[in-house]
N, C-alpha and C positions, 0 to 999 in steps of 0.2 A: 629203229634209228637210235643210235647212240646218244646219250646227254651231254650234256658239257665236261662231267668228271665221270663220263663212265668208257670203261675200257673197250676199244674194237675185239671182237669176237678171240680167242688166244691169244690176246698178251692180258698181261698182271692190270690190275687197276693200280693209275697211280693219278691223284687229282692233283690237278695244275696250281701253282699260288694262287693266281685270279684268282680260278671256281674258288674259290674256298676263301678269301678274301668276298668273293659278293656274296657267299651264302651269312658271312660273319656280320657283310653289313644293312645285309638286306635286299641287294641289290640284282636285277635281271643280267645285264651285261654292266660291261665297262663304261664307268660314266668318264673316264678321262684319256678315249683313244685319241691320238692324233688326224685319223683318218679327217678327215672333212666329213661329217656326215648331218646332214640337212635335220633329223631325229633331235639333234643338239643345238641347233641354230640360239642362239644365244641374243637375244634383241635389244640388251641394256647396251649402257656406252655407247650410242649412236648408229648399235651398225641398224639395227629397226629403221631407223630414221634413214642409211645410207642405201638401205634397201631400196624405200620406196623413193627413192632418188633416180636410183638404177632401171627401175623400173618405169616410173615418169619419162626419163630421158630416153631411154628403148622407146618406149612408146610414141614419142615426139618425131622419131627417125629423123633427127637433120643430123647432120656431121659424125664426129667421133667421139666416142666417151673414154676415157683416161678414171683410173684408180689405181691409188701406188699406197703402197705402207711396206713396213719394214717386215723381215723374214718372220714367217710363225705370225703375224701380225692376226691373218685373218684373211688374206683375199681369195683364197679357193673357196673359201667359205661363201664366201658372197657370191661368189662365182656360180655354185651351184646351185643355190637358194633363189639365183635371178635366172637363172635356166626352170627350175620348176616352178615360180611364180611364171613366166610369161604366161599369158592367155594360149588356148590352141592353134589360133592361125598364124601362130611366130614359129615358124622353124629355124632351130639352132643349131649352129657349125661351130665344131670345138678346133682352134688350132695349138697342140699341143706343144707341138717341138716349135721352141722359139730360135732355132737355127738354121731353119731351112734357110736356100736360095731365094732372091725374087721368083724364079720358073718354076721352083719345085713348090713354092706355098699356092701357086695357079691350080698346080694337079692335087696339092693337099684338098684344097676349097672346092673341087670338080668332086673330088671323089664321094668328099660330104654331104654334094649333092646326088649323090649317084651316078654323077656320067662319068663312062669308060672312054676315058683320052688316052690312055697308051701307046706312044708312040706318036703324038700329035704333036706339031710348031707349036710353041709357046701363043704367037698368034690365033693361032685356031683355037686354043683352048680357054683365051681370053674372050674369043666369039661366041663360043658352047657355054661360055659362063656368062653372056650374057643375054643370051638366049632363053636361058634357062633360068635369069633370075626375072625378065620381063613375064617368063609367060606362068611364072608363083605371082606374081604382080595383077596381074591380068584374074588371075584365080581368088584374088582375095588375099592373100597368104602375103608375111614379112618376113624376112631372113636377117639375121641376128649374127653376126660372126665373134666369140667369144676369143682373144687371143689372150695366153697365160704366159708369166716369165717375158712379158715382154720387155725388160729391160734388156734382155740379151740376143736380141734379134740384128742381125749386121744391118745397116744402117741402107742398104740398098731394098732389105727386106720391107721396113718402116717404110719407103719408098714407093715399092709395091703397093704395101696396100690404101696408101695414099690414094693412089690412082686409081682403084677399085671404088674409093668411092665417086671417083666420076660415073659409072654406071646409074644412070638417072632416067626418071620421065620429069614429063617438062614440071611437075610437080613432088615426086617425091624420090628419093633416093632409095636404089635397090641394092644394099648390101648396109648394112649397119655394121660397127664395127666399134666392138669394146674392148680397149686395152688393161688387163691387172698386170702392174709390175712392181721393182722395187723404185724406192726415191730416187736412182740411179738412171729410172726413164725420165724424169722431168729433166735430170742434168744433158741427157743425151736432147732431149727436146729443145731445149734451151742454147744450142748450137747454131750457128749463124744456117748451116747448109740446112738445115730441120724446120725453117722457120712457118716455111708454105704447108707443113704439116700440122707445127705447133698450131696455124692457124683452123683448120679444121677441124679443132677440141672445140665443142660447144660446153662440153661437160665435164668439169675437174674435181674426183673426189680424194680425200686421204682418209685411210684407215686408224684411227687414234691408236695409242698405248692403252692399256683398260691400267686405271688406276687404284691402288690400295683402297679406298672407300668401295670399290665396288666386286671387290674379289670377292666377300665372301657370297653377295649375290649373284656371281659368274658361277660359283661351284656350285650354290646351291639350284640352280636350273641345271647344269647339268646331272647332279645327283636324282635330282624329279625325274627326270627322260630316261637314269636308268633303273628307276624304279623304286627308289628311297621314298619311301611314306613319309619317317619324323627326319627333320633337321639333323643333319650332321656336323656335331662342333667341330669348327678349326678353331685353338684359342686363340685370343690377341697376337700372342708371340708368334705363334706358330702362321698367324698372318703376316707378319713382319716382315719374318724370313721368306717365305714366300714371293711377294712385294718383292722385295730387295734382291732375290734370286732371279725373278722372274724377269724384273727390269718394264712390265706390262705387256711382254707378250705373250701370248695366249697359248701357243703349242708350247712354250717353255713353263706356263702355269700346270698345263695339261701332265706333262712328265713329271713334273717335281711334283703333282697332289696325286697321283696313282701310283709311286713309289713312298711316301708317306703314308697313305692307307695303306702298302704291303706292311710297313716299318709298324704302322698300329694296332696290324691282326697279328704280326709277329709278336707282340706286347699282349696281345688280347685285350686292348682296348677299344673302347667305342668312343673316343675323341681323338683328334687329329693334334698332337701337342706339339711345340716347339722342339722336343728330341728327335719326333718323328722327322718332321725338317728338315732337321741337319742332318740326318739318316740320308736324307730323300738328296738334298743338295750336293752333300760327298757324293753319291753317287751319278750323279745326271751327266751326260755327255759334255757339256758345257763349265762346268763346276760350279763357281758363285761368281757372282759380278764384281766388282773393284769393293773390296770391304766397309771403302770409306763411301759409299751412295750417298749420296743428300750432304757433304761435307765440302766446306770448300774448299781441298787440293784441287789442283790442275789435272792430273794423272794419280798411276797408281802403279802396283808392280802386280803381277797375278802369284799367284802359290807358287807356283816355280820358280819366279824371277826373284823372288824374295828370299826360297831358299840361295840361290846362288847368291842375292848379295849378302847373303849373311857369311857365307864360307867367304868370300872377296874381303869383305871388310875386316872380319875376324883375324885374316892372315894381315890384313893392315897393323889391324890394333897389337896384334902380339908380338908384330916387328918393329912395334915401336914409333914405325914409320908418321902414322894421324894420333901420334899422343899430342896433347897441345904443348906449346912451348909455355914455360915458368912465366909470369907475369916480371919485366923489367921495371926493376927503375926510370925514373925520368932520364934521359938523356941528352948532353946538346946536342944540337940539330948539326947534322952531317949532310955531305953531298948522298945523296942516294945510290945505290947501285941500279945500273940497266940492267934490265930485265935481259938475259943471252938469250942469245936467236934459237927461238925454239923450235923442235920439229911441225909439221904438218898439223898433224890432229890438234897438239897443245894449240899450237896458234889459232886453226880454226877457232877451238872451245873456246880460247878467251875472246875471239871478237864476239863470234855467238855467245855466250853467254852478257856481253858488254848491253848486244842489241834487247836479250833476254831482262836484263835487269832494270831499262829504260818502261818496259808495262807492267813491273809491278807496284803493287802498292808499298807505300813508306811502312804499315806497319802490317805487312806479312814476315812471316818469317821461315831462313831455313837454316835445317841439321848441320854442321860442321862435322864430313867426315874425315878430313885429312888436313892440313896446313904444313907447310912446306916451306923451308928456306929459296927467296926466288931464285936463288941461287942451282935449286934441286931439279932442270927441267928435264933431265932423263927419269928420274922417281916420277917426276910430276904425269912422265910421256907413259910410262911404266903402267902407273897405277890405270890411267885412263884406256890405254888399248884390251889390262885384262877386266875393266868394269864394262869395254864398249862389247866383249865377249862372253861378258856372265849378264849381263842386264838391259846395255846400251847404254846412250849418253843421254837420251832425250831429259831425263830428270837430274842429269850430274852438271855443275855449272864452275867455272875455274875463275876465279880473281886476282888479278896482282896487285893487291896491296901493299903502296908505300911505304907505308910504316911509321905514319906521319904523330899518331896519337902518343899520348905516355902510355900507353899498358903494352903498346907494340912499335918499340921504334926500329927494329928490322924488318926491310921491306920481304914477301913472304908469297909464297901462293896459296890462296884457300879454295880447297875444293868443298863442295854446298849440293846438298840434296835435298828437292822439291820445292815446295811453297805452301806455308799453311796459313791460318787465320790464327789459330792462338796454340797456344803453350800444348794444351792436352791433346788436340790432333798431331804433332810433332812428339809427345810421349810414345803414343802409339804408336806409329811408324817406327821411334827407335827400337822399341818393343820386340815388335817383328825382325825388324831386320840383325838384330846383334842382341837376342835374349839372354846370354848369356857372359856380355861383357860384364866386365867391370866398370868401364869407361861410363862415366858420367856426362849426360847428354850436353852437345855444347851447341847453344843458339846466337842468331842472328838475326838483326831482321834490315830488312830490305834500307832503306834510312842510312843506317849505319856502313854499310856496304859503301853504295854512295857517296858517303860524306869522305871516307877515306880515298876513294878513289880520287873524288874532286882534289884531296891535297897535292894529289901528281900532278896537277892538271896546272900548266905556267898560266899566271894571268896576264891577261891580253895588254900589248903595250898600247901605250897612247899613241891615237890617228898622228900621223906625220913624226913618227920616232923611228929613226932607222932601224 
């Protein structure tokens, strides 16, 4: 039999990265496959605890049991770990495809059982099914029916097996039925037509995010399973990133820390550092999470979206177009100009952005990328169609500003990016977005927006004044 890095019989030996990453770091196999595999069961972060839930609640047999968390989260996981914990008198039916029909999950569950319904009435093979679950009943034996991906089962499906659990003796129920999906089933649950189903959860679990305090105890049980004698450093940093890649889920933990061990045998190191990291995160399918994590913006733009709006802006700032205007003189108060009827989009964005600026706070503030004569609303309509095509609008917001203050007494429109909490979160965004300007960042904050606007705003005549 061949090893892991040795060549089949006439071809070259050539050993794979893995092998030769585990031999570097001591390791029998891969301690960070994604597979689900029970050898790895991980008990910290509650899922120990969600186990023996799972298993309690199997065992109780009344009604239905529900478990949702987010993708990568962990529920195959559990899934299989409650499959080889049951006791031996529980037989387990796996239903895999969450898209069957109502008829076809009938013959899915027949089959699991072993009976040959082919070509039988949906009726009949709802009789053979319970037939066959009375007389495991009668034998001693529980039947356990695992459904996976159940948020995406058609809702006639959810339906079905509803009704499966009327299969009863006068005391216990012959078909148990545990749903793992995403959060996306509670929402479907949570539906007025679902309610008589909703009702038949006796048992609601969620799968947590595994938090930064306990990564480096997650990697280091996997490391043990595959075969790591001493501790393997991740440094602080190199947790960080991690953390902040990961976002807490588990199969996203699992790729970014076995592409970092490739990145540290490539170095010849035997710690996992912050370079490796960001080695491991450029390359993961996913990339990195919104940069600013833990920060208070609203949103964020991803590596793409931020190169485009750096070319967008740039051709702003070099036409001249978002230079700010000179600071005026005081000036007497004049009639103001209206605002010309502007196209679609403009109009949208300024009432959405109007309703936008009513929940933020007085002292967040945002980037001024453009300001405009209100005069300007084909520029204005310009700028906004090629940012709703390099970035979108969801973080660009539009003001028509009076002009009512001394530093600006032409009324104006100002276009405004994001929402931050102080000065240096708003450094950094400009950062990114236009490294290269010369343009000196120009702020706002929410208050001030506000006050101006209120000076358009007629005050209200006295009650009984025509």
């Amino acid at each position: 039999m061949n090893g892991p890095d040795q060549a089949p019989p006439g071809r070259p030996y050539a050993p794979s990265p893995h092998g030769m990453y585990l031999r570097h770091f001591g390791l029998r196999t891969a301690p960070f496959g994604i597979t689900p595999d029970p050898a790895f069961f991980y008990p910290g972060n509650m899922r120990g605890e969600l186990l023996d839930a799972l298993l309690y609640a199997v065992m109780q047999g009344e009604g239905i049991i529900k478990l949702t968390g987010e993708v990568g989260s962990g529920k195959t996981m559990l899934c299989r770990m409650l499959a080889e914990r049951l006791p031996p008198q529980v037989d387990v039916l796996y239903l895999l495809n969450p898209r069957l029909e109502p008829d076809d999950v009938l013959y899915a569950i027949a089959a699991e059982l072993g009976l040959e319904l082919d070509g039988c009435r949906a009726d009949a093979v709802l009789r053979a099914l319970h037939g066959e679950l009375i007389a495991r009943h009668a034998a001693g034996r529980q039947v356990v029916l695992l459904a996976e991906e159940a948020q995406a089962m058609p809702g006639a499906t959810l339906e079905a097996l509803r009704l499966l659990t009327n299969l009863e003796t006068a005391s216990h129920k012959l078909l148990q039925i545990v749903l793992f999906g995403q959060p996306e089933l509670q929402h479907t649950l949570d539906l007025p037509q679902f309610r008589q189903l909703k009702e038949r959860i006796t048992h609601s679990f969620t799968v947590p995010r595994l938090p930064q305090a306990l990564l480096n105890d997650y990697l280091a049980c996997r490391l043990s399973a595959a075969g790591r004698a001493a501790p393997l450093v991740f440094t602080p940093a190199a947790l960080r990133r991690l953390a902040r890649a990961s976002q807490g889920i588990v199969r996203r933990v699992n790729i970014l820390a076995d592409k970092a061990l490739l990145a540290a045998f490539a170095d010849d190191a035997q710690d996992i550092r912050a370079r490796h990291m960001r080695l491991a995160i450029a390359d993961s399918p996913f990339h990195r999470p919104p940069w600013y994590a833990g920060k208070p913006l609203a949103r964020a733009l991803s590596a793409l979206m931020l190169v485009l709006a750096a070319a967008l802006l740039w051709q702003w700032l070099t036409a001249g177009i978002a230079a700010p205007a000179a600071p005026q003189p005081p000036q007497p108060a004049v009639a103001r100009t209206p605002l010309p009827a502007p196209s679609t989009l403009l109009e949208g964005k300024l009432a959405e952005s109007r309703d936008w600026l009513a929940w933020q706070g007085p002292q967040q503030l945002v980037l001024q990328i453009a300001s405009l004569p209100a005069t300007e609303t084909v520029a204005a309509e310009t700028f906004l169609r090629q940012a709703q095509q390099a970035i979108g609008l969801r973080d660009i917001h539009v003001f028509h500003l009076p002009g009512a203050t001394p530093a600006s007494a032409a009324a104006r429109l100002d276009i405004v990016y994001g929402s931050f909490a102080d000065r240096a979160s708003a450094d950094a965004v400009w950062a990114r977005i236009a490294p290269t300007s010369p343009r000196k960042i120009l702020l706002s904050d929410i208050e001030s927006i506000r006050t101006e606007m209120k000076a358009a705003t007629p005050a209200p005549t006295a009650r009984g004044t025509p």
